[in-house]
TIDOTI-322652 format. One record per residue: x, y, z of N, C-alpha, C, O in turn. Coordinates in steps of 0.001 Angstrom, whole numbers, padded with zeros to 6 digits, always signed. Layout:
! TIDOTI-322652
XYZXYZXYZXYZ;...
! end
This chain:
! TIDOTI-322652
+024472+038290+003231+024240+037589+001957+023128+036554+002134+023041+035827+003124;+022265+036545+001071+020877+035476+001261+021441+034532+000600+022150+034672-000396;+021123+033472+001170+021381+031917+000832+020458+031637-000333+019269+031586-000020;+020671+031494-001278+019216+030736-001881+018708+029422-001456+019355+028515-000933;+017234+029455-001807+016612+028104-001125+016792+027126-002057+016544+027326-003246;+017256+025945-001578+017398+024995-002959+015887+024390-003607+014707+024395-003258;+016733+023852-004816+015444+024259-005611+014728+022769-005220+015224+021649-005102;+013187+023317-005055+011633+022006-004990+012131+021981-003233+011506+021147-002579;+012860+022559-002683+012834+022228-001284+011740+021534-000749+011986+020540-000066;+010685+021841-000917+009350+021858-000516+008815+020204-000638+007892+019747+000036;+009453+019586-001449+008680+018271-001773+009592+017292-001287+010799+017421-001086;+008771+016170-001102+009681+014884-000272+009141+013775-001437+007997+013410-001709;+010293+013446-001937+010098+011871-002401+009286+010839-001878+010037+010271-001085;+007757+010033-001846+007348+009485-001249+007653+007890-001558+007973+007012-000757;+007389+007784-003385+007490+006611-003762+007672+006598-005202+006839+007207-005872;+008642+005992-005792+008797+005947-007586+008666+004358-007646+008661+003473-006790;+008520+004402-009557+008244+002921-009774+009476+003562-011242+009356+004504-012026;+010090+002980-011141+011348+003423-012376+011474+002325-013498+011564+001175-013068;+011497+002513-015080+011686+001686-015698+012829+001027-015511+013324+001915-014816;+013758+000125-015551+015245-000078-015607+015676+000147-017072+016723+000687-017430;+014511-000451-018021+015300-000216-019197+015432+001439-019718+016114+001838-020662;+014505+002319-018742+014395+003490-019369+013635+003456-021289+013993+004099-022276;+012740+002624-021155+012548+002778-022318+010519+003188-022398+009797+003530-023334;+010253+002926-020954+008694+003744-020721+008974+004416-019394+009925+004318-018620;+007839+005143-019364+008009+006249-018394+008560+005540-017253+008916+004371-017104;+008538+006567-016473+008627+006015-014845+007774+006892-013859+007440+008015-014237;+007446+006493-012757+006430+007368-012222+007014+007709-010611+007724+006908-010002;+006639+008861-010125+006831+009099-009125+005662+009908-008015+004699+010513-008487;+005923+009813-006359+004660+009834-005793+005394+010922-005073+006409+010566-004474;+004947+012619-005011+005936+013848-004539+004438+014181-003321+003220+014151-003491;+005424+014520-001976+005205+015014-001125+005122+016543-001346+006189+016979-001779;+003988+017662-001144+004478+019102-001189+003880+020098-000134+002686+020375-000027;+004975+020621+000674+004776+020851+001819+003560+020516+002878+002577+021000+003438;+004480+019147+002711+003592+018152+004101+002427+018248+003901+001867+018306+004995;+001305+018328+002615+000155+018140+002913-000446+017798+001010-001505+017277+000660;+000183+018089+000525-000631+017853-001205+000355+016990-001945+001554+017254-002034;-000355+015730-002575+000407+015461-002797+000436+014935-004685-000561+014312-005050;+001343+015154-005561+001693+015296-006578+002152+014169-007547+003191+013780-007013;+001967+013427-008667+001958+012702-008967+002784+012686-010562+002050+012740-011548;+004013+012625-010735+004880+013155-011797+005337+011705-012840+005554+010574-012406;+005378+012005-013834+005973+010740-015043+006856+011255-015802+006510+012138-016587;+008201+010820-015742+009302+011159-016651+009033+010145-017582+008480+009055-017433;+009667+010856-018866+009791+010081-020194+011152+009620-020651+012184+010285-020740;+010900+008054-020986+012233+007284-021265+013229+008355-021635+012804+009220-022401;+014559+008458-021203+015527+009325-021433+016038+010632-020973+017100+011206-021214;+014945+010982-020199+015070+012045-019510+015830+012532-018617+016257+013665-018392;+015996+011103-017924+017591+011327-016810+018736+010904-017139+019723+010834-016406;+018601+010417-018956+019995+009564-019691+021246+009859-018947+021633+011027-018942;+021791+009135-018445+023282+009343-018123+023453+009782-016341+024536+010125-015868;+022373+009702-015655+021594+009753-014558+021141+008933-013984+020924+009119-012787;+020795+007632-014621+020334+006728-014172+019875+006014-012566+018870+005665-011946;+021201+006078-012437+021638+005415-010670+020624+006803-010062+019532+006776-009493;+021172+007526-010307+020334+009034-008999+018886+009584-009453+018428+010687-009155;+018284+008632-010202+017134+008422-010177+016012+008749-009407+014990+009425-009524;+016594+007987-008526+015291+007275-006924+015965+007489-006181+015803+006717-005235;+017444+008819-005887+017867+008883-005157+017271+010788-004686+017229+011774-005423;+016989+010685-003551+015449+011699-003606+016518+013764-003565+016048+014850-003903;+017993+013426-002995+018678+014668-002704+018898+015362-003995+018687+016543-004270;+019629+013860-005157+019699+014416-005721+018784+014688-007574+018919+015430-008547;+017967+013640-007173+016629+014264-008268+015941+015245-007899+015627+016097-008730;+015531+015356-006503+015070+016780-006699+015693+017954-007065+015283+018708-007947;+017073+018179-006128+017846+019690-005991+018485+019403-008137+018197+020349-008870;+019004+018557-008605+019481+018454-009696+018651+017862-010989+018689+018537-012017;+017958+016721-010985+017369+016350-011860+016219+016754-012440+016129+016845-013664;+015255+017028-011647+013726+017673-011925+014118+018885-012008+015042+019282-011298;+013473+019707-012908+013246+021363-012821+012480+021590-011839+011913+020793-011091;+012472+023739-011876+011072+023517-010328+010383+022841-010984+010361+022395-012132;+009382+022791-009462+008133+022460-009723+007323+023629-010300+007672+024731-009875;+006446+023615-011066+005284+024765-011450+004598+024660-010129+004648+023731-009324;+003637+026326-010025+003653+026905-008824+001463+026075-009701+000955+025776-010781;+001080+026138-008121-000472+025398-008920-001067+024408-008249-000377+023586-007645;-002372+024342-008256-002705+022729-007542-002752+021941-008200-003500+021013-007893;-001972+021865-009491-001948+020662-010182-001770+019112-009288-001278+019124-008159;-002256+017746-009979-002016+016961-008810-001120+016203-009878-000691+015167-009369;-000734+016352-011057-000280+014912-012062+000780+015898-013469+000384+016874-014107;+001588+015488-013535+002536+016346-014337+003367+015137-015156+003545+013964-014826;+003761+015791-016221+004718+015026-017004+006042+015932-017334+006104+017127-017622;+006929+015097-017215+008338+015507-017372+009027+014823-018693+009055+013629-018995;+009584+015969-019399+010501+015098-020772+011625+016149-021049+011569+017179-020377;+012501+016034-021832+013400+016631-022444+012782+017405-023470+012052+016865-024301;+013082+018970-023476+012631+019818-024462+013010+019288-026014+014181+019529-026309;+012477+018825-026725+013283+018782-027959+014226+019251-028680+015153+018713-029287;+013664+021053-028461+014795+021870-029280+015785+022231-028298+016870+022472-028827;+015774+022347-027061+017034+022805-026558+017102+021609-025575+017669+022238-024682;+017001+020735-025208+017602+019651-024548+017403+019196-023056+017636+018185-022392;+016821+020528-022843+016606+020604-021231+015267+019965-020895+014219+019864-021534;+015788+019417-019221+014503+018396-018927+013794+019743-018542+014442+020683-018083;+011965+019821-018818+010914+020480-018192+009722+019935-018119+009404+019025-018885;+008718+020522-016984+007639+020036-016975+006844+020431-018614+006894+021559-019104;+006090+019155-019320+005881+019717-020462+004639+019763-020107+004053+020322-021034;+003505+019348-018851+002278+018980-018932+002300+019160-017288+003151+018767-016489;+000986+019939-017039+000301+019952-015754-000828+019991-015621-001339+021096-015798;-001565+019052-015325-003303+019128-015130-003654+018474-013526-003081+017661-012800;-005036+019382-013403-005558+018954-012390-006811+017577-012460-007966+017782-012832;-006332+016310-012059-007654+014856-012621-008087+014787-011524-007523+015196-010509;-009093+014285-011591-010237+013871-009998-009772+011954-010331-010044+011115-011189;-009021+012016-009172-008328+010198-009421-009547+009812-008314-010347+010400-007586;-009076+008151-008747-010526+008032-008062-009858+007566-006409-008676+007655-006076;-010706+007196-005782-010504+007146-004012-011653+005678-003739-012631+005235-004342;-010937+005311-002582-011937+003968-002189-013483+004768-001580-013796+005721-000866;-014111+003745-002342-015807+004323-002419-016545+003848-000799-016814+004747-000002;-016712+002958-000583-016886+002043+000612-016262+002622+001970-015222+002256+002516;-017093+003546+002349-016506+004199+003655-017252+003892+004801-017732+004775+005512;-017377+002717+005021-018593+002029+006053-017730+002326+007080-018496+003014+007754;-016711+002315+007687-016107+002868+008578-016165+004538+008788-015860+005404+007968;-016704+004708+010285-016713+006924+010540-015270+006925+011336-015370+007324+012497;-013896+006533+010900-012767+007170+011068-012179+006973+009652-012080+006039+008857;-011880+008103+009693-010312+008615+009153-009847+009541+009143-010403+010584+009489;-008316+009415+008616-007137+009373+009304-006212+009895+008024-006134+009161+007039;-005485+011218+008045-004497+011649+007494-003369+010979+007542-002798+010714+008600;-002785+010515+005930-001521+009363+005917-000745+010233+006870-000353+009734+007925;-000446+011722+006535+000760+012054+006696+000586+012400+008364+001391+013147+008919;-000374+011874+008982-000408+012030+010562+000055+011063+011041+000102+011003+012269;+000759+009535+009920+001467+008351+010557+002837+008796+010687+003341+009739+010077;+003573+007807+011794+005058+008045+011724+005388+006507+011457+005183+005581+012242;+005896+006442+010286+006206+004908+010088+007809+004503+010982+008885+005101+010960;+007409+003328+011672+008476+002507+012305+009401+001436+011615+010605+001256+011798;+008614+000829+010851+009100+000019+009718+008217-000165+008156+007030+000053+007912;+009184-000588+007374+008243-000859+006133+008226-002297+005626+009222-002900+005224;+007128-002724+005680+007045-004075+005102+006651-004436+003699+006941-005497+003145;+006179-003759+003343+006169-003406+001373+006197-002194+001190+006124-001308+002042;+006315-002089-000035+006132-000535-000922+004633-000094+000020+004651+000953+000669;+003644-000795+000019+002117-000114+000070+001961-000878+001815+000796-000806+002206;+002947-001570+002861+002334-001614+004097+003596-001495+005044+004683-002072+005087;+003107-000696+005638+004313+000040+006950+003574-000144+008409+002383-000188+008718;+004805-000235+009183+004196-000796+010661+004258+001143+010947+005109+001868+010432;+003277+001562+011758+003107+003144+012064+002291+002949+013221+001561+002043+013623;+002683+004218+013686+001951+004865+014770+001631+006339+014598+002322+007287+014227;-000106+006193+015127-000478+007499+015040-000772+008128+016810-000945+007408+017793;-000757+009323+016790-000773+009908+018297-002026+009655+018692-002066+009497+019912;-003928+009464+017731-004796+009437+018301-005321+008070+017992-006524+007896+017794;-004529+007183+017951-004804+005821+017969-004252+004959+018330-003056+005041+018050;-004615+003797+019035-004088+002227+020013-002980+003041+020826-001760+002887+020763;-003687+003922+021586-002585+004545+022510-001272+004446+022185-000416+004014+022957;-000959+005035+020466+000127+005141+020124+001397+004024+020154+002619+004149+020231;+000427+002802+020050+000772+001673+020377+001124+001491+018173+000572+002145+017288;+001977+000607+018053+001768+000281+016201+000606-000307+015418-000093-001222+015855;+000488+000107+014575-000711-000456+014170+000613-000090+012303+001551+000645+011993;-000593-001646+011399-000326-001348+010260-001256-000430+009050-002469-000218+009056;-000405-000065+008217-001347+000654+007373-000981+000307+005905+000152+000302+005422;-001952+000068+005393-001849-000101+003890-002456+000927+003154-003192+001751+003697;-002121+000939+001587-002319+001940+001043-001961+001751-000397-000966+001193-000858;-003072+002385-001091-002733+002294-002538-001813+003413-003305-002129+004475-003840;-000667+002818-003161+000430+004177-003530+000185+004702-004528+000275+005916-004709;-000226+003741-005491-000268+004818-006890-001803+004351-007469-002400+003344-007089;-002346+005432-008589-003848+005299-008180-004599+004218-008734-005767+004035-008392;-003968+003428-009632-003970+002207-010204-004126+000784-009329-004332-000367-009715;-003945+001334-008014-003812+000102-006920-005559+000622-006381-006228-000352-006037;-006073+001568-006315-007146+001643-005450-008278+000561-005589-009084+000389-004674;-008312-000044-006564-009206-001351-007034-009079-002377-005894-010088-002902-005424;-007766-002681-005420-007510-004109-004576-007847-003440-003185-008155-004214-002279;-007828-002421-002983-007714-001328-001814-009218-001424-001203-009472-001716-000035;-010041-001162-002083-011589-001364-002404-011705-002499-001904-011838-002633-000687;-011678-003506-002723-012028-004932-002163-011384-005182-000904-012111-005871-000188;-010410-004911-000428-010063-005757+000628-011089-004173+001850-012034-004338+002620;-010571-003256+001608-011733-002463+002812-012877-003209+002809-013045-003709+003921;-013726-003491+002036-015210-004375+001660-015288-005710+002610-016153-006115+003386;-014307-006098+002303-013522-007271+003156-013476-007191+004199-014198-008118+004568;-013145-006748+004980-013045-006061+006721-014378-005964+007193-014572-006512+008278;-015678-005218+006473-016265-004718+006526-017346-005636+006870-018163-005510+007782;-017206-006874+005745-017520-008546+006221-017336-008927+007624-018094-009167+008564;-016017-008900+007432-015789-009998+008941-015760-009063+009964-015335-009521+011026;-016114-007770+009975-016243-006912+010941-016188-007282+012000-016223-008489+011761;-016103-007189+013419-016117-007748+014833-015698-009388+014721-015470-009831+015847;-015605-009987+014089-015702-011566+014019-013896-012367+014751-013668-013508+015153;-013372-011675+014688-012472-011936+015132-011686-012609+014061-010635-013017+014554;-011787-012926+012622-011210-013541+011443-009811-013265+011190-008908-014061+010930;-009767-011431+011365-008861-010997+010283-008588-009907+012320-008936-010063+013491;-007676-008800+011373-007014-007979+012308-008205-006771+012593-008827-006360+011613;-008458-006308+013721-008962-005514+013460-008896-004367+012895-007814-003805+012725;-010603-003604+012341-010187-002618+011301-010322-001094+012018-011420-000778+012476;-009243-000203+012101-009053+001205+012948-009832+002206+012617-010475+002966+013342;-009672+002128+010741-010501+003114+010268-009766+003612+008379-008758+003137+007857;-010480+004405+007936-009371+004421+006960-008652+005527+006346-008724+006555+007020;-007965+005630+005247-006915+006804+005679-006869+007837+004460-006553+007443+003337;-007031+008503+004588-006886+009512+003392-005614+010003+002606-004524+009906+003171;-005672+010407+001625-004318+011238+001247-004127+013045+001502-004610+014003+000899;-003491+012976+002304-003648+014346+002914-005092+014865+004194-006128+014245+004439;-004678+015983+004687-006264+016164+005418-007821+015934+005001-008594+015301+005721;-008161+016466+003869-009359+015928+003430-009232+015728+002121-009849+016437+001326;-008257+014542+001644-007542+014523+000662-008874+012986-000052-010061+013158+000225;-008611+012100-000615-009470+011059-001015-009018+010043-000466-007787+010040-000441;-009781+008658+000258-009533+007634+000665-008235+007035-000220-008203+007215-001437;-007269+006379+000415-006318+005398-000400-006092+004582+000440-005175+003855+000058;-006467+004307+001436-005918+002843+002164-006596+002747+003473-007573+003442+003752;-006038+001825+004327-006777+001363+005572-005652+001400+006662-004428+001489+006566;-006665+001282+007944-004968+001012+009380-006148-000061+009951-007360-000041+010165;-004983-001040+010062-005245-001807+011300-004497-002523+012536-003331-002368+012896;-005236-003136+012941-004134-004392+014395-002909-004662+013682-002579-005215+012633;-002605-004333+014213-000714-005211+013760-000687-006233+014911-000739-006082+016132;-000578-007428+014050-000892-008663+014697+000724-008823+015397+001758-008978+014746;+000627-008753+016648+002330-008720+017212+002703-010449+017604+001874-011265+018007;+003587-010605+017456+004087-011652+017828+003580-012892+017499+003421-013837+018272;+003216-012830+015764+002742-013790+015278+003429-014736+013956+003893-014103+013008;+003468-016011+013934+004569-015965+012418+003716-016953+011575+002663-017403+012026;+004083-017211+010616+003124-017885+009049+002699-019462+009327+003376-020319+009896;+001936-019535+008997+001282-020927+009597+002257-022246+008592+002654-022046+007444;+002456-023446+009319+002848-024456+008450+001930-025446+008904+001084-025262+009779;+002154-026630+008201+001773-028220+008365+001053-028470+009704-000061-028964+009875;+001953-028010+010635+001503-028277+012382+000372-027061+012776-000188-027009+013871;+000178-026219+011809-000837-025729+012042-002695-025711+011540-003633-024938+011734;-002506-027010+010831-003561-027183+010150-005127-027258+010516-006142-027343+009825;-004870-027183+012005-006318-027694+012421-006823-026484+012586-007961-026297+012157;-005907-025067+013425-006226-023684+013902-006620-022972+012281-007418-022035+012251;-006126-023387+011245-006281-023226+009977-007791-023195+009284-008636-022427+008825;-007431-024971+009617-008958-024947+008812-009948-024345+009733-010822-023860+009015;-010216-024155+010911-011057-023538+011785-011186-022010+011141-012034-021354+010536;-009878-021848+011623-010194-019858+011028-010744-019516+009405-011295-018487+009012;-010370-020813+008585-010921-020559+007077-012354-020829+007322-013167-019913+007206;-012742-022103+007676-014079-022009+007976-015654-021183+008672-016867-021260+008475;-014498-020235+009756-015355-019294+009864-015285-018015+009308-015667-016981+009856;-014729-018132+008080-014434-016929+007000-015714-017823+005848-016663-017289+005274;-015323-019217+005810-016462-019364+004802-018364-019910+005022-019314-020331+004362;-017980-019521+006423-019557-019503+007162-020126-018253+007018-021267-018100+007456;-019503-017246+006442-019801-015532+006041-019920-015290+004545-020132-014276+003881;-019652-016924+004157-019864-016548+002285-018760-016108+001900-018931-015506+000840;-017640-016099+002240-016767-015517+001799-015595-016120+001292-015073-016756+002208;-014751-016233-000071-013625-016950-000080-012717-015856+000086-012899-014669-000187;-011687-016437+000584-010258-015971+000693-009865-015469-000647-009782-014309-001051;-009666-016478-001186-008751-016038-002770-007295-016283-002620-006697-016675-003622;-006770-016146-001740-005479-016385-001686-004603-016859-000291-004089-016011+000437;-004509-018218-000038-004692-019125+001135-003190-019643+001005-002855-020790+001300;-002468-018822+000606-000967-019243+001194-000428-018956+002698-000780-017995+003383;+000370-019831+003033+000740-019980+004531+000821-018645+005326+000641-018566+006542;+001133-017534+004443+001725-016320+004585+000588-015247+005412+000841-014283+006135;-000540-015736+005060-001801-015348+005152-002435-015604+006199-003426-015005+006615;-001523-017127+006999-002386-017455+008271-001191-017183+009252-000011-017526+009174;-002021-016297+010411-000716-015731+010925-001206-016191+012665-002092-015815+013433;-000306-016993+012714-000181-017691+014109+000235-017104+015235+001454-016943+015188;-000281-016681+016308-000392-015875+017446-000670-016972+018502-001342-017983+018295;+000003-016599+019783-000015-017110+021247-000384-018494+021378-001160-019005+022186;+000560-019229+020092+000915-020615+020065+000004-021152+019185+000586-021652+018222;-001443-021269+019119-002104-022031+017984-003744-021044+017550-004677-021369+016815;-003513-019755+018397-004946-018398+017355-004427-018549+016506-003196-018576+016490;-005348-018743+015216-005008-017921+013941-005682-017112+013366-006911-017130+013432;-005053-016298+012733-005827-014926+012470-005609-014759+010815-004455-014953+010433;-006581-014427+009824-006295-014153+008934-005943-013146+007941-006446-012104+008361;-005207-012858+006595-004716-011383+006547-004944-011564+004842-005120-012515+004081;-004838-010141+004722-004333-009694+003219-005602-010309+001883-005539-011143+000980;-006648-009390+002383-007773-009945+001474-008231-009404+000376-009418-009182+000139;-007099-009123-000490-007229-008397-001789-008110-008705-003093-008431-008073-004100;-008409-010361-002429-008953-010775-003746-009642-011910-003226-009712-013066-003641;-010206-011266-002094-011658-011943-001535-012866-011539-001947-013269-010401-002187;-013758-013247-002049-015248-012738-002601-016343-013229-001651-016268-014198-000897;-017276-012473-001802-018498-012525-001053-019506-013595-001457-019000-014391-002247;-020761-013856-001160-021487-014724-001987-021104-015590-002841-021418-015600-004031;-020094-016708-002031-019553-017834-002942-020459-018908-002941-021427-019078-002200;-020031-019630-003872-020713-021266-004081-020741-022291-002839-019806-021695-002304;-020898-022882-002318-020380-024026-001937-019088-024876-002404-018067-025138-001769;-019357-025122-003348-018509-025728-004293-016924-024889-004511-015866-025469-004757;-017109-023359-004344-016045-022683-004211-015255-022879-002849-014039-023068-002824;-015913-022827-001921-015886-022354-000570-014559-023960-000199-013416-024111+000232;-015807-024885-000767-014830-026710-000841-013360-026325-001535-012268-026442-000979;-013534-025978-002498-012334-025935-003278-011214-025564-002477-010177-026118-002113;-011776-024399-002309-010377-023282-001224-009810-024291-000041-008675-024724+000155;-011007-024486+000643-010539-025502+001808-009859-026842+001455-009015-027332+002205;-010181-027330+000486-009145-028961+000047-008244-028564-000823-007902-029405-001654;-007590-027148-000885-006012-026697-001412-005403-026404-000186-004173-026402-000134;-006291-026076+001135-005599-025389+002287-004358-026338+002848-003484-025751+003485;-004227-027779+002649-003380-028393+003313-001634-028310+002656-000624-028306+003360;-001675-028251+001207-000730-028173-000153-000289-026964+000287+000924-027031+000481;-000964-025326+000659-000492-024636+000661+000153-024231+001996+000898-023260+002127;-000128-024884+002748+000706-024713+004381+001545-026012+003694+000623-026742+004059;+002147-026625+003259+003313-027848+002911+003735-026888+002101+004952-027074+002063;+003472-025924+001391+004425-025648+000477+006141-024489+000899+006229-023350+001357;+006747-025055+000654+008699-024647+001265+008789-023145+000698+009587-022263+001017;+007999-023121-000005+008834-021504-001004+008255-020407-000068+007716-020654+001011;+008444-019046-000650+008086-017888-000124+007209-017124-000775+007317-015898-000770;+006145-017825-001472+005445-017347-002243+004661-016724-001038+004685-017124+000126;+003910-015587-001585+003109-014622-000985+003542-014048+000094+002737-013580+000900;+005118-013973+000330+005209-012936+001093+007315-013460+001278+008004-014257+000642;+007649-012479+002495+009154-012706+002546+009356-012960+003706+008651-012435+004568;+010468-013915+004064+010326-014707+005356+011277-013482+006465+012294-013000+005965;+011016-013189+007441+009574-013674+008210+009232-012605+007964+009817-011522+007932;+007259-013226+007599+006515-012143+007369+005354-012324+008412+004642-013321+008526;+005308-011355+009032+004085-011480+010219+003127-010670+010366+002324-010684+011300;+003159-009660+009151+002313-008646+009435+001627-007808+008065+001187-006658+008058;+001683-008618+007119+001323-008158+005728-000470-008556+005947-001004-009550+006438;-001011-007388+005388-002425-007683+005571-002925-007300+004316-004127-007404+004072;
! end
């Protein structure tokens, strides 16, 4: 007797963003056989009465989603048939999404050639790849869904700046979606054994901001979280999403006479304690 294969076997849940109220879509990021990967939006109501098993990946795939349509589609929409009730794909097209433009770096690197060790956000996981830092961890970021590739952009651009300078972590190379799939993110140093700068770190601080703004460059976002303290008083800087090039003077001042307020400040803004490795 043949077993049947259960149904979408083929695809791995990578990443959803779910309404709670169910009242706009929700989106999801589908793995399909280990190499293409698929980009699906259910419509408010679709899993009514389903809710909880949502984002639970065994049983939305084998039960909730219909197959998948057979196709290189990369982006699909899912709703409830009107006249008979049943969820189906109502929409499959193939879009050219866009990919980080700025490939001043000659490596890259297939996501799905990382093995993630830990996850530190939705979009940065501590990983190891077999042909890099002697399989030592390195982090990788990534614009999960294609709406993120904008900050993805700027901060690669960013690296690209402080290149060799010793500022930020170093940059490995960057990473594609699938084998020769489109840029979505970057790998770099995973800064080991480092934790968020406070008060007592102000001097290694202003040093490392200053030679970020001897390159023209502001930070943009100079919370404690950002200065990441290594082998007692290096600091190294991270997470430059909304760094700019060719600043003012007058900008460059600014950033630096908030830097002291934001190492005093108690909360957990810009990141979750302990955070040592968000870039």
């Amino acid at each position: 007797m043949t077993v049947p294969k259960p149904r979408n076997a083929n695809f791995r849940l990578l990443a959803c963003l779910v309404d709670e109220d169910d009242t706009d879509d929700s989106d999801y990021r589908f793995l399909f056989d280990r190499q293409h990967v698929k980009y699906v939006t259910t419509a408010p109501g679709t899993f009514r009465g389903a809710e909880y098993d949502r984002t639970f990946e065994p049983i939305l795939l084998s039960n909730l989603l219909p197959p998948f349509p057979i196709g290189d589609w990369n982006k699909g929409h899912v709703a409830k048939d009107p006249k008979i009730g049943d969820v189906t794909f109502v929409k499959t097209e193939t879009v050219c999404l866009a990919g980080v433009e700025n490939l001043w770096h000659p490596v890259k690197l297939n996501e799905f050639d990382f093995t993630r060790q830990d996850r530190v956000r939705q979009r940065v996981s501590i990983s190891t790849h077999p042909e890099l830092n002697d399989g030592e961890p390195v982090l990788v970021k990534l614009a999960v869904w294609p709406w993120e590739i904008a900050s993805i952009e700027v901060e690669t651009t960013a690296y690209q700046w402080i290149n060799d300078s010793g500022i930020g972590p170093k940059f490995f190379g960057h990473v594609t979606e699938g084998k020769d799939g489109r840029v979505v993110g970057f790998v770099v140093e995973r800064v080991q054994g480092a934790r968020p700068a406070g008060p007592g770190d102000a001097e290694g601080c202003k040093k490392a901001l200053g030679r970020l703004h001897e390159l023209g460059v502001k930070h943009g976002d100079i919370n404690k979280h950002n200065f990441l303290v290594r082998d007692g008083h290096d600091v190294v800087l991270a997470d430059f999403e909304t760094a700019k090039h060719n600043c003012s003077l007058e900008e460059l001042q600014d950033e630096m006479s908030a830097l002291m307020s934001s190492l005093e400040d108690t909360s957990f803004r810009g990141g979750v304690e302990p955070l040592i490795s968000e870039v």
